[in-house]
SEKOL-299859 format. One record per residue (C-alpha): x, y, z. Coordinates in steps of 0.2 Angstrom, whole numbers, padded with zeros to 4 digits, always signed. Layout:
# residues N
XYZ ...
END
This chain:
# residues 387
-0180-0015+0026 -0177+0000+0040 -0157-0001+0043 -0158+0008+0057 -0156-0002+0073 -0140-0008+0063 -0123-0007+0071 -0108+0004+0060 -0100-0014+0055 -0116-0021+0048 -0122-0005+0038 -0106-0008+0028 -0110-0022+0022 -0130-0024+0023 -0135-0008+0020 -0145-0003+0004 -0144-0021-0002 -0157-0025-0017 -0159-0044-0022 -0167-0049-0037 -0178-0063-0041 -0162-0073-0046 -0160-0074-0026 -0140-0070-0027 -0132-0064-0011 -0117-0054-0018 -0125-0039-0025 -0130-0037-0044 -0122-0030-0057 -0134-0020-0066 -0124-0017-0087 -0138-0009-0096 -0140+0008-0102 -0159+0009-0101 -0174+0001-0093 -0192-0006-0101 -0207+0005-0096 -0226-0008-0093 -0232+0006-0103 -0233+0023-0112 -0239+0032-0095 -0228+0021-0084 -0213+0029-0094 -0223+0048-0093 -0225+0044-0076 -0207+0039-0073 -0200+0053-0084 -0213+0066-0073 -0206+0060-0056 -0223+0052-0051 -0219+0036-0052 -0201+0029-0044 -0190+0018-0055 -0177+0017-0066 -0175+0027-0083 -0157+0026-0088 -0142+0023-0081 -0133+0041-0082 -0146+0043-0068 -0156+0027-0062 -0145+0012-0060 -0149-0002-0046 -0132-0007-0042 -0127+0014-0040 -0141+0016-0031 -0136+0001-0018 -0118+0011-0016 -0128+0026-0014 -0141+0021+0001 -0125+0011+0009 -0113+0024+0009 -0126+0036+0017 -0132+0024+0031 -0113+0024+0035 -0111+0043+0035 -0127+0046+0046 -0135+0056+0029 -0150+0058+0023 -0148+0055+0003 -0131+0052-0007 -0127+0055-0027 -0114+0044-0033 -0100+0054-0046 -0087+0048-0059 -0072+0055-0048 -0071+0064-0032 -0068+0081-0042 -0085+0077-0051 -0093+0076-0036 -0085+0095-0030 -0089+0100-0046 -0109+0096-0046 -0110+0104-0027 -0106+0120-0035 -0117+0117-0050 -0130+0113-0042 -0129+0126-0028 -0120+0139-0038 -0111+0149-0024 -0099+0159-0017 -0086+0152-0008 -0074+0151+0006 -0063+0137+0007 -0046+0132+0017 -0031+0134+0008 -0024+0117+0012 -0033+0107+0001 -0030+0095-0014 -0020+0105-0029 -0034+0101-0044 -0048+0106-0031 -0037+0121-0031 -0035+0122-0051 -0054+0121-0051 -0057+0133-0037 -0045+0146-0044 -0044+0144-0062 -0060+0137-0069 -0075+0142-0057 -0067+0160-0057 -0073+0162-0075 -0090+0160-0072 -0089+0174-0061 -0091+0163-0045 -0080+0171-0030 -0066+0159-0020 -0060+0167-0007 -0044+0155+0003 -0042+0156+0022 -0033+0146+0032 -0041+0129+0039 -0036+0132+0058 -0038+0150+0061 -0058+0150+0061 -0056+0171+0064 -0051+0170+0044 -0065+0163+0041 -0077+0174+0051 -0068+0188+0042 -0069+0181+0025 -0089+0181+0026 -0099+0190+0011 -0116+0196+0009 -0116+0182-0004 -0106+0169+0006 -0116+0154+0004 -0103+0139+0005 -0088+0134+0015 -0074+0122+0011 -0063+0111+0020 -0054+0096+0019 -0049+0087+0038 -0038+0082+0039 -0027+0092+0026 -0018+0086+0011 -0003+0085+0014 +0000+0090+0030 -0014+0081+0040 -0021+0099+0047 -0036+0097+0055 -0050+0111+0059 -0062+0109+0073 -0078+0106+0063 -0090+0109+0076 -0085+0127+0079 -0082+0130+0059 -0101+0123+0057 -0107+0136+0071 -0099+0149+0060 -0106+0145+0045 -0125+0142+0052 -0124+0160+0059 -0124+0166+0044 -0134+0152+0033 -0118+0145+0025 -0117+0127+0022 -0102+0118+0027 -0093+0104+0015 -0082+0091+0021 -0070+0082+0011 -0069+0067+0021 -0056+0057+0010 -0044+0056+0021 -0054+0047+0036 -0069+0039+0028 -0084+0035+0039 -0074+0021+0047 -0064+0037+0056 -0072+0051+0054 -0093+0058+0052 -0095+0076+0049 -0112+0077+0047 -0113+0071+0065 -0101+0085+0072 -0112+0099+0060 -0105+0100+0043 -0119+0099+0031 -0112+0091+0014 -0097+0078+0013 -0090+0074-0001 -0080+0057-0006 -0065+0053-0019 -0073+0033-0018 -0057+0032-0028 -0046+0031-0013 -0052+0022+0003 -0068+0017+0000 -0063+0006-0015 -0045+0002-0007 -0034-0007-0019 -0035+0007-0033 -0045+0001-0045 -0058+0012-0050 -0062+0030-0050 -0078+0035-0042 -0084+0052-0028 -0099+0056-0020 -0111+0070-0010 -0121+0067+0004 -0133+0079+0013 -0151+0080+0018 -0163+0076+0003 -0168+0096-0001 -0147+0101-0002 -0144+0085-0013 -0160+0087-0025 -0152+0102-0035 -0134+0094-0035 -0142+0076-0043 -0153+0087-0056 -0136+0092-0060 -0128+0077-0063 -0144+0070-0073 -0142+0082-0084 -0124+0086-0086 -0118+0065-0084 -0103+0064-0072 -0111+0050-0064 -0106+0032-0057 -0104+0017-0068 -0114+0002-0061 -0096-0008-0061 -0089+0007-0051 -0103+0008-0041 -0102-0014-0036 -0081-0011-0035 -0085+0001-0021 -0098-0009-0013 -0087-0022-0012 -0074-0010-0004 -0086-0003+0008 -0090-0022+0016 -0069-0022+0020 -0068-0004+0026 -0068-0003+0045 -0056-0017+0045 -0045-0011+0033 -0043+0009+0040 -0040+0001+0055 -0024-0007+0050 -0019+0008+0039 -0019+0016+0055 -0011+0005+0066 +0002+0006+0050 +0003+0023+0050 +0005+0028+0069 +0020+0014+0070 +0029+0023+0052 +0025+0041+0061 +0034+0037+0075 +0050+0028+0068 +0050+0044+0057 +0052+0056+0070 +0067+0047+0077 +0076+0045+0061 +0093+0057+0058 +0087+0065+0041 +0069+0070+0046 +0067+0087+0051 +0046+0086+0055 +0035+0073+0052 +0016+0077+0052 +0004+0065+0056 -0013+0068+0068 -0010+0051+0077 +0008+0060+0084 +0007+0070+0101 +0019+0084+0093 +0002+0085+0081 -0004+0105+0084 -0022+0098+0084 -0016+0080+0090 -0031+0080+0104 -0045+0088+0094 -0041+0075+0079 -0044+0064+0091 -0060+0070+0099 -0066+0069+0079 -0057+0055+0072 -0057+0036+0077 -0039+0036+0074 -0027+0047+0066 -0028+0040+0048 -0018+0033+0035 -0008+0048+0029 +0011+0052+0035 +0019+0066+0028 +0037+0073+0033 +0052+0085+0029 +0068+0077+0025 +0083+0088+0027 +0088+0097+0013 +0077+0101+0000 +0067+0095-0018 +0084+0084-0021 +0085+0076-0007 +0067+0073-0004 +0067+0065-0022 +0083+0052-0018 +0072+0045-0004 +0059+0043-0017 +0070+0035-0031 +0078+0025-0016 +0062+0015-0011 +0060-0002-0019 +0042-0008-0010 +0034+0009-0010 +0023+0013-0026 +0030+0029-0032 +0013+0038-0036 +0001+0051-0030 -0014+0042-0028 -0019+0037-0009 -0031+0024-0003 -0023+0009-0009 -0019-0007+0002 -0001-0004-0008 +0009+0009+0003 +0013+0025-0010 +0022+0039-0010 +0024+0056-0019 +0035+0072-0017 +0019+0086-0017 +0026+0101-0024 +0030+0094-0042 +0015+0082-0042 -0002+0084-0029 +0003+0102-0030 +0012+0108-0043 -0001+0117-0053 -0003+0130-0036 +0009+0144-0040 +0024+0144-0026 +0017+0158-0016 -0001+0149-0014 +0012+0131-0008 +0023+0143+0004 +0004+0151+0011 -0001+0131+0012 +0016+0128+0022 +0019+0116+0006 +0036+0114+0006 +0049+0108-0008 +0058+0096+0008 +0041+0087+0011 +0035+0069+0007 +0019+0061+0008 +0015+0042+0011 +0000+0035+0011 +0001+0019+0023 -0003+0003+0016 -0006-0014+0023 +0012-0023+0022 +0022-0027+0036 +0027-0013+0045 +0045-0019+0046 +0047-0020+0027 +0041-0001+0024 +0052+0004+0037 +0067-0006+0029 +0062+0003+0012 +0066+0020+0019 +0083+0014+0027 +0092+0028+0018 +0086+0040+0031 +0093+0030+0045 +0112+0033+0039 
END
């Protein structure tokens, strides 16, 4: 069926559905590690790329393929390979693609870790530039440069880059722009529709939203994603079919549910910047925002993520922590349960101090990712920083 003429809403949760001959109308789990061939040259024919069909489920699985096409309606995209996690995913775009690189400084500490301490070693160039000064980037351009990097907004601090303008860059000189669009989802935010070429997902966070499974995924046109997914046929950092029905579960809530995370979120962001013991609170939804307006020309909203400096430093911002008694006191993000972690000796604690301080990581900053309880109850468990 052509999903096309289908509205945002209904794409999440129609999109790229298969039903068997059984008739059922919640998607099927498919739990089997291989598929039976008609006969010997069905299977040469499968195996030879002639025929299409399932093979095995490191690479071929129905219920992975149905997150797949529904995810990639929603994205505006082309094609889309599921992954086992969100780092998988960034793993297999530089597999498959094997470039240089230039990407923002303000990202994710293990996409750091991989960025700066593992890809290095296979000779592949990193060079970090900062995510809203897009001269760094023009300047940071190689012979060789072939990828660009970003996550928007930033983790921690909600940063946002204008990804229209970065695209332009990069299509100048044939680089292809990645998204990490973790933070917003498709419900907020579509990159490939403002000119970024890839985008990549941790389904672990908001597209699953209660925290349950760990999942990623890449979408571009089909000739970008063909080299990633022969990567990830081979290699195997692919989607369970449980993961991959999880998540479309989660996809069928999304819109709904990133919209009260940011009705959340704006209200906590506010009350923050009015409370004695905050010195800056950092939120794209906030005027005092630097790039409040052009979040808001990209973004639906301004997302789910609130991070703030408390006054003092790493002792201070840890009471706060140890004070809450509703907020989950763990880095992970996404989850309909509010969390909140202390960056410097979790997210980011593997980037050496100078790399943080470049980052404008601070050892005073908190991060909360807004979840769906009443407002007045999260608000109630921060109450030590009204006195």
């Amino acid at each position: 069926m052509n999903n096309d003429p289908w509205k945002y809403d209904t794409q999440a949760i129609r999109a790229g559905s298969l039903r068997s001959e059984f008739g059922e109308n919640s998607e099927a789990i498919f739990l089997t590690s291989s598929y039976v061939f008609d006969s010997s040259a069905q299977a040469a024919a499968r195996f030879a790329g002639t025929e299409p069909g399932n093979i095995y489920s490191r690479f071929t699985n129905p219920t992975v393929t149905m997150f797949q096409d529904r995810l990639a309606a929603m994205e505006g995209s082309e094609a889309c390979v599921a992954t086992s996690s969100g780092m998988s995913a960034i793993l297999a775009i530089i597999m498959g693609l094997c470039s240089t690189i230039v990407a923002s400084r303000s990202i994710f500490g293990t996409t750091v870790q991989l960025f700066s301490n593992i890809l290095k070693r296979w000779g592949l160039e990193i060079t970090f530039v900062s995510l809203t000064n897009l001269n760094e980037w023009e300047d940071a351009i190689q012979k060789n440069t072939k990828l660009f990097f970003v996550e928007t907004p930033s983790n921690p601090l909600t940063e946002v880059t204008d990804i229209t303008a970065l695209s332009k860059i990069a299509h100048q000189k044939d680089i292809k722009l990645i998204v990490d669009n973790c933070f917003c989802s498709p419900a907020l935010q579509r990159p490939l529709l403002l000119g970024a070429d890839i985008i990549i997902h941790s389904a672990t966070k908001y597209l699953d939203g209660q925290g349950r499974c760990l999942g990623g995924a890449v979408l571009a046109d089909k000739k970008t994603i063909e080299p990633i997914y022969q990567f990830l046929r081979s290699a195997g950092p692919t989607m369970s079919a449980f993961n991959a029905w999880v998540f479309l579960k989660g996809l069928e809530t999304l819109s709904v549910r990133m919209d009260a995370h940011s009705k959340n979120a704006l209200h906590l962001a506010s009350w923050l910047e009015s409370q004695p013991q905050i010195d800056r609170v950092y939120y794209p939804g906030l005027a005092s925002h630097p790039q409040h307006k052009l979040a808001l020309t990209q973004q639906k909203t301004g997302g789910a993520i609130v991070s703030f400096e408390v006054k003092g430093g790493q002792k201070e911002a840890w009471s706060l922590i140890d004070s809450t008694r509703l907020i989950s006191i763990t880095a992970n993000l996404g989850d309909v349960k509010s969390t909140i972690t202390h960056p410097t000796t979790t997210t980011h604690s593997r980037v050496s101090p100078e790399e943080r301080q470049k980052a404008g990581i601070k050892d005073n900053l908190v991060r909360i990712a807004v979840g769906l309880e009443d407002i007045e109850d999260l608000k109630a468990d921060l109450s030590s920083l009204s006195r």
